[in-house]
C-alpha positions in Angstrom: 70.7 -12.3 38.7 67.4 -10.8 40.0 69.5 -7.6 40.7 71.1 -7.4 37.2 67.3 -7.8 35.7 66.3 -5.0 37.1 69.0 -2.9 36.1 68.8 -3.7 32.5 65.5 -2.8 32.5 66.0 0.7 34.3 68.8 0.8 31.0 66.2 0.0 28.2 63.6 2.2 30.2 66.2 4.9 29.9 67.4 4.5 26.2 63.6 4.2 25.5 63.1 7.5 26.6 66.0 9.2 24.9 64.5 7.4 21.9 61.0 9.1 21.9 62.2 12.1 23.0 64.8 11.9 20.5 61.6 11.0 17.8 59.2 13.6 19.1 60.8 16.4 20.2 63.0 16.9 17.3 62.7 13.9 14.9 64.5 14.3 12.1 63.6 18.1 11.7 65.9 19.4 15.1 66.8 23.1 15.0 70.2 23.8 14.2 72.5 25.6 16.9 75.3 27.8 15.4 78.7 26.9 16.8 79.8 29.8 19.0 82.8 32.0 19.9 85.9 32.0 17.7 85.2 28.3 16.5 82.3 29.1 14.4 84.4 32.3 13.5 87.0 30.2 12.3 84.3 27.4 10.7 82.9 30.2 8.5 86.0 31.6 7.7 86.9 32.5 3.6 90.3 32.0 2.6 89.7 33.4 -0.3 92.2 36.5 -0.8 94.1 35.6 2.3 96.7 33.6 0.7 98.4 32.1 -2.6 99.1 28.6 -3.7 101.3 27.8 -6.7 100.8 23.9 -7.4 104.2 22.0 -9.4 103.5 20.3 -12.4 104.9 16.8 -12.0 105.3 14.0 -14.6 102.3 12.2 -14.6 103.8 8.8 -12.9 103.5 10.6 -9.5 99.5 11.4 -9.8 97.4 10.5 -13.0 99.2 7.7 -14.3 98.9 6.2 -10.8 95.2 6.7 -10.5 94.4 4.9 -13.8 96.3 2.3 -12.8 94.1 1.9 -9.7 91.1 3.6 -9.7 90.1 2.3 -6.1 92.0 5.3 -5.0 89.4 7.8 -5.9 86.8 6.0 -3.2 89.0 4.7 -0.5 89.9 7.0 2.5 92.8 8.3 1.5 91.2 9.9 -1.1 91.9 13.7 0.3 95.5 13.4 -1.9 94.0 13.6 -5.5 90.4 15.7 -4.8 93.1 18.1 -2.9 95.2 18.1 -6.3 92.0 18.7 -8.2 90.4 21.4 -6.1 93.7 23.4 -6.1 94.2 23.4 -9.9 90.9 24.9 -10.1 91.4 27.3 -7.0 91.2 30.7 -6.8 93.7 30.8 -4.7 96.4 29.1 -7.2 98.8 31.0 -8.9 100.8 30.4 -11.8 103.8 33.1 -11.2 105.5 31.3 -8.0 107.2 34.3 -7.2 104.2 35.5 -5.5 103.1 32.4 -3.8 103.0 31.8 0.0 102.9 28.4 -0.4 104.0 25.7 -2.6 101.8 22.0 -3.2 104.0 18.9 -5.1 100.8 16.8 -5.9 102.1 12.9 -5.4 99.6 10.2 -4.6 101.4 8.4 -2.0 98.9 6.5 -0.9 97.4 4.9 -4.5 99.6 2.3 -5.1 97.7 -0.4 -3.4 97.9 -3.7 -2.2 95.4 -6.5 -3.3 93.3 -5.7 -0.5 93.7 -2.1 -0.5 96.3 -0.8 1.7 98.8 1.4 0.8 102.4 -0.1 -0.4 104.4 1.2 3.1 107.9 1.0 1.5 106.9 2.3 -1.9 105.4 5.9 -0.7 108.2 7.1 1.1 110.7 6.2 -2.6 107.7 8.1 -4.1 107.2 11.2 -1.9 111.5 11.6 -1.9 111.7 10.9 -5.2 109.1 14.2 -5.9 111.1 16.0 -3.8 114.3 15.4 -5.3 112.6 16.8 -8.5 111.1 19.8 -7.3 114.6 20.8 -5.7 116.2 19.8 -8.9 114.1 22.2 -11.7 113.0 25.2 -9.3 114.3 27.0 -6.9 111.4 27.3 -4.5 112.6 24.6 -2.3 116.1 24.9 -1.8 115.6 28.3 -0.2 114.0 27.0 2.4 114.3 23.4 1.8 110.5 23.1 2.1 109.3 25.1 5.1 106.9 27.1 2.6 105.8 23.8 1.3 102.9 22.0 2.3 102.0 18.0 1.4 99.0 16.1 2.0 100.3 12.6 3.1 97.1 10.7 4.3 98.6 7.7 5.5 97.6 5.8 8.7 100.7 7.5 10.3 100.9 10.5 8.1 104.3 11.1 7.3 105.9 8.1 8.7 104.5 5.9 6.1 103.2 2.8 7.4 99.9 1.2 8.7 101.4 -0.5 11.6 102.3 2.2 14.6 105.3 0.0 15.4 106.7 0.2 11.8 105.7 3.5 11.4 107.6 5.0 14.8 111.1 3.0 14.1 110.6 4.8 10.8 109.9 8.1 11.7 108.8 11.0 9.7 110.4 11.1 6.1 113.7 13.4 7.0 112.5 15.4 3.7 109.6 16.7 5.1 110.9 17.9 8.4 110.3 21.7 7.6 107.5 21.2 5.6 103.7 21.7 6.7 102.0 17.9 6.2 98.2 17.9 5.9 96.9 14.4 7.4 95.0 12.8 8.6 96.8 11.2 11.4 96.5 13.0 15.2 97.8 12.1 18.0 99.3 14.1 20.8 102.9 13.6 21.9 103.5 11.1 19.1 106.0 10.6 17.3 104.5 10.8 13.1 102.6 13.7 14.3 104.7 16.6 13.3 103.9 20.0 15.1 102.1 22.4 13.2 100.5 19.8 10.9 97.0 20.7 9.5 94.3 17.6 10.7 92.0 16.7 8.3 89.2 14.2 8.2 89.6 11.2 6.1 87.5 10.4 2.5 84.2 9.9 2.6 82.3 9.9 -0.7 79.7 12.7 -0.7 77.6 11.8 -3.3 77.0 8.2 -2.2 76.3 9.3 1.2 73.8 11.4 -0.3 72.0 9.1 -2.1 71.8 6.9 1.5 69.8 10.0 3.3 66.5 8.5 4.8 63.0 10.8 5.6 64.4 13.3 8.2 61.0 12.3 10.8 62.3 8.8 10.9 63.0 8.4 14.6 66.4 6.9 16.3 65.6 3.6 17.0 69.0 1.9 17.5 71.0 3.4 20.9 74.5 2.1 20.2 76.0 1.8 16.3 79.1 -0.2 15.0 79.8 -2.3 12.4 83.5 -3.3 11.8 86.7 -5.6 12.5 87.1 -6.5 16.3 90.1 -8.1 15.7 92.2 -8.0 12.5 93.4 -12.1 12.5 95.5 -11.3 9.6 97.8 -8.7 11.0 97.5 -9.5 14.6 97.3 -13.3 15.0 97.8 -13.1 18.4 95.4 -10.3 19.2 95.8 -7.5 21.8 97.8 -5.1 19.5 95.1 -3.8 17.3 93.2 -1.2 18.5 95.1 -1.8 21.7 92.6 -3.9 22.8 89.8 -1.7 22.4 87.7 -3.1 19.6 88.2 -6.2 21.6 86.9 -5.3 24.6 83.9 -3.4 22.9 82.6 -6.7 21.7 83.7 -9.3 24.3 81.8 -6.3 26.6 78.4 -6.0 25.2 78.1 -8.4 22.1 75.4 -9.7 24.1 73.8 -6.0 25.6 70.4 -5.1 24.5 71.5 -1.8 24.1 74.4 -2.2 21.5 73.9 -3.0 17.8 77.5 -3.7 17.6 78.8 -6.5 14.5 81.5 -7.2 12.0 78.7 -7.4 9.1 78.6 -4.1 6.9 75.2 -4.1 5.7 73.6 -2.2 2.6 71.8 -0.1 5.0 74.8 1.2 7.2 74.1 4.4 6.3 70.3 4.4 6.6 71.5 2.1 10.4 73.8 5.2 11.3 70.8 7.9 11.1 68.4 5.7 13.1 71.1 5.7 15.7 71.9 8.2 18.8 75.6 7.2 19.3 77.9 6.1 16.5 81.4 4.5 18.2 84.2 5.7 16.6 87.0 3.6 18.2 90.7 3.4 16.8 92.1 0.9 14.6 95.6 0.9 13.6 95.2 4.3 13.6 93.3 6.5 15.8 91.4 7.9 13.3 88.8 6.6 10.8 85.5 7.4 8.4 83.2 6.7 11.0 84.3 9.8 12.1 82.9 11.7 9.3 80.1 9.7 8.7 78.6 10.0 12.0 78.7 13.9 12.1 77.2 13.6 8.8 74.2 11.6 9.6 74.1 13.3 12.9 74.7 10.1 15.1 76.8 11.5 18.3 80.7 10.0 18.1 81.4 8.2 21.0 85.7 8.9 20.4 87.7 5.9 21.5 91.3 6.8 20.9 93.2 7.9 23.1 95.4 11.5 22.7 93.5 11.8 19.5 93.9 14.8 17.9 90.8 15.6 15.6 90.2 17.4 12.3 90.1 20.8 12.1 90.0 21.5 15.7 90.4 24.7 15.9 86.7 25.1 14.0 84.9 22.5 15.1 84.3 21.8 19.3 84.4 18.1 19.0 84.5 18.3 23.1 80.5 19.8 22.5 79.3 17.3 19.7 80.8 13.8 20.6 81.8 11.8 23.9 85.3 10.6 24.4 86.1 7.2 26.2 89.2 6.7 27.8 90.1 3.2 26.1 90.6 1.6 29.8 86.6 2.7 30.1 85.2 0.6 27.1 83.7 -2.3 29.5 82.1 0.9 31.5 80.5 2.0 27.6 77.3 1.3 28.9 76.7 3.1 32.2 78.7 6.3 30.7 76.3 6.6 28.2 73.4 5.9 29.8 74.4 8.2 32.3 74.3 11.7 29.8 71.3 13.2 30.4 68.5 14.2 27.6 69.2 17.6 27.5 73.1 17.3 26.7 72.2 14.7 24.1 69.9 17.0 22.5 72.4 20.0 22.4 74.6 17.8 20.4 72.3 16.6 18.1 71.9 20.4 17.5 75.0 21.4 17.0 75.5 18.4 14.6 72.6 19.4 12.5 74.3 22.6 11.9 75.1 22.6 8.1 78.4 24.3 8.3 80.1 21.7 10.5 78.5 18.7 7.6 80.1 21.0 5.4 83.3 21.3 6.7 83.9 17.5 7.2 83.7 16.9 3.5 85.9 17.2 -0.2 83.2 17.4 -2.6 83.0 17.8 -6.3 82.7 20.5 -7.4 84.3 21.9 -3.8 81.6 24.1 -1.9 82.1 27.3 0.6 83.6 26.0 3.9 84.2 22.4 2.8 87.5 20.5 3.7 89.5 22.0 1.7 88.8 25.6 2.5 89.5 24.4 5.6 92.9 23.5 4.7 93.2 26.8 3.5 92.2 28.6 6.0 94.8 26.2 8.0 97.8 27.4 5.9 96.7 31.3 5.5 96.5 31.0 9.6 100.3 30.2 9.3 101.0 33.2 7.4 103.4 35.4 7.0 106.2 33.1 6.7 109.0 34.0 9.3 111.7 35.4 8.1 113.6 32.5 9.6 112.4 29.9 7.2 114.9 31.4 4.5 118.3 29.8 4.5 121.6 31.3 4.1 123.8 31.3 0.6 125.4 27.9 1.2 123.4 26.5 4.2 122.1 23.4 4.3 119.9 21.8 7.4 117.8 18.4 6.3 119.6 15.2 5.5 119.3 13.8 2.3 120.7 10.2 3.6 119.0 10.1 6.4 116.3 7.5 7.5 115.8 3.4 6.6 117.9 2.5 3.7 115.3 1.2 2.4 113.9 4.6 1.6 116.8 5.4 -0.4 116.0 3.6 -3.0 114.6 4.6 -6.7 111.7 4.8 -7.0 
């Protein structure tokens, strides 16, 4: 017991330090470091002239008649689907002669038809998404020439295309057999996995811009707090018997360090999470059902280092922004060792990232705001697709010849919608 004392007094001692070093040296006023080599080549990037979008024009039961149905869409995190639609109607990139397009955007809000809690409707956005295809292959031609390999859709589910919160669910389903040659924008990452779809385009989730800017505290205030997290540990309701969400992780974060000094870790979200997240020097950013979540963006936002707990995770936009440089990953069989990891960075590598996240370009880029802003999200995106270009001539199918499966997948998908 004596021994253990000790120790967690050299830890405080420690975080102490990083704390008024953190305050003093560069408060809340730390230089910016430009991201460098072909990352902050591609971070500053303009797609602008580089490429050509032509956006269908759907009934409005696929997009706007959805939304006013349920406006909670337009804050929760899979929000990217209508500001996306929005931004690209505007675009200068959007053209209205689809002959001259390089790529083609069928604007569906697959993931606002929601649950009384908020969740998407699994079994209703696949219907949805095959129903807009079926429509777009039915009154232009665009489609069936390639059958959608010059087609991109943003599908921000949990599991992207596969359409489900649950990773079981959403493997046995699989990625909707429509979209097979398409390029999917989503938000779902994850390396050798099965809904990740190979040459995707990552993107972070939602975040509200403007109320996170109305949550910005004095930029001296020192970072009092050494570990951030507030958040479910265990989801009762979907996994009564524990273990399967977050694979354990969120569990062992909390049955680990509930009780550390060091960690201001609980399931209370209080009015001042924001304001909490910029007094903070690590933000954890473990998975959920999915690997991915706001946190994310919020942390590089308010400059709190991510501490990544997922696994294979495959992050937004990393080709443009060195995620290896500006957070620390945890192997999820390391949580109980959370405490000596990151006690053990030293100052100086803890002050380069805070650096590089004060660097307004990577902020920028983790963002979809109104009215959209140079190197945002969804130039990012852009820059995504017009990095895919020109279209091989490949992608063009013979007179006659046919390669996706209509009927293929879970009957229930085959359904009207």
């Amino acid at each position: 017991m004596e021994i253990w004392k000790w120790v967690l007094v050299g830890v405080l001692c420690y975080a102490a330090f990083v704390v008024r070093l953190d305050a003093v040296e560069l408060g809340r006023s730390q230089p910016t470091e430009r991201i460098s080599g072909s990352a902050g080549d591609v971070l500053e990037d303009d797609p602008v002239g580089r490429l050509k979008v032509f956006v269908y024009e759907l009934p409005s039961k696929y997009n706007k008649k959805i939304l006013q149905k349920d406006p909670r869409c337009l804050t929760h995190m899979f929000a990217a689907e209508i500001f996306m639609h929005r931004f690209l109607l505007s675009s200068p990139v959007r053209t209205l002669n689809p002959e001259e397009a390089d790529w083609f955007y069928t604007p569906v809000y697959t993931t606002c038809d929601l649950t009384p809690n908020g969740l998407p409707l699994p079994f209703k956005s696949p219907r949805m998404m095959r129903s807009a295809i079926q429509l777009i292959a039915s009154n232009w031609p665009y489609w069936n020439r390639t059958e959608g390999a010059d087609h991109f859709f943003v599908v921000p589910h949990d599991f992207g295309g596969c359409f489900h919160y649950q990773e079981e669910k959403a493997i046995e389903r699989g990625i909707l057999h429509l979209l097979q040659r398409a390029t999917l924008v989503q938000t779902f990452g994850q390396r050798n996995h099965v809904c990740l779809k190979e040459g995707s385009i990552t993107v972070p989730p939602y975040a509200p811009p403007q109320k996170m800017q109305t949550h910005l505290i004095p930029e001296k205030t020192p970072r009092s707090i050494f570990v951030y997290f507030r958040g479910l540990f265990y989801d009762v309701g979907n996994d009564p018997e524990g273990g399967y969400y977050a694979r354990g992780a969120r569990a062992a974060v909390w049955e680990n360090f509930k009780d550390n000094p060091l960690f201001d870790i609980s399931t209370e979200h209080p009015t001042t999470y924001y304001e909490d997240m910029q007094r903070a020097i690590f933000c954890l950013c473990p998975l959920g059902w999915a690997p991915w979540s706001p946190r994310l963006v919020e942390a590089v936002i308010f400059g709190c280092i991510p501490v990544i707990i997922a696994d294979d995770i495959v992050l937004p936009f990393a080709d443009a922004i060195p995620w290896e440089e500006i957070g620390v990953f945890v192997d999820e069989k390391d949580v109980p060792n959370l405490d000596t990891i990151l006690t053990s960075i030293p100052p100086e590598v803890i002050l380069r990232k805070q650096r590089l996240l004060a660097n307004p370009s990577m902020k920028q880029a983790m963002l979809f705001p109104q009215p959209a802003q140079p190197g945002d999200a969804f130039h990012q995106v852009l820059n995504g697709l017009a990095r895919k270009l020109p279209h091989d001539k490949s992608i063009y199918l013979r007179p006659g010849e046919k390669i996706l499966n209509w009927t293929a997948g879970p009957v229930g998908d085959l359904k009207p919608w």
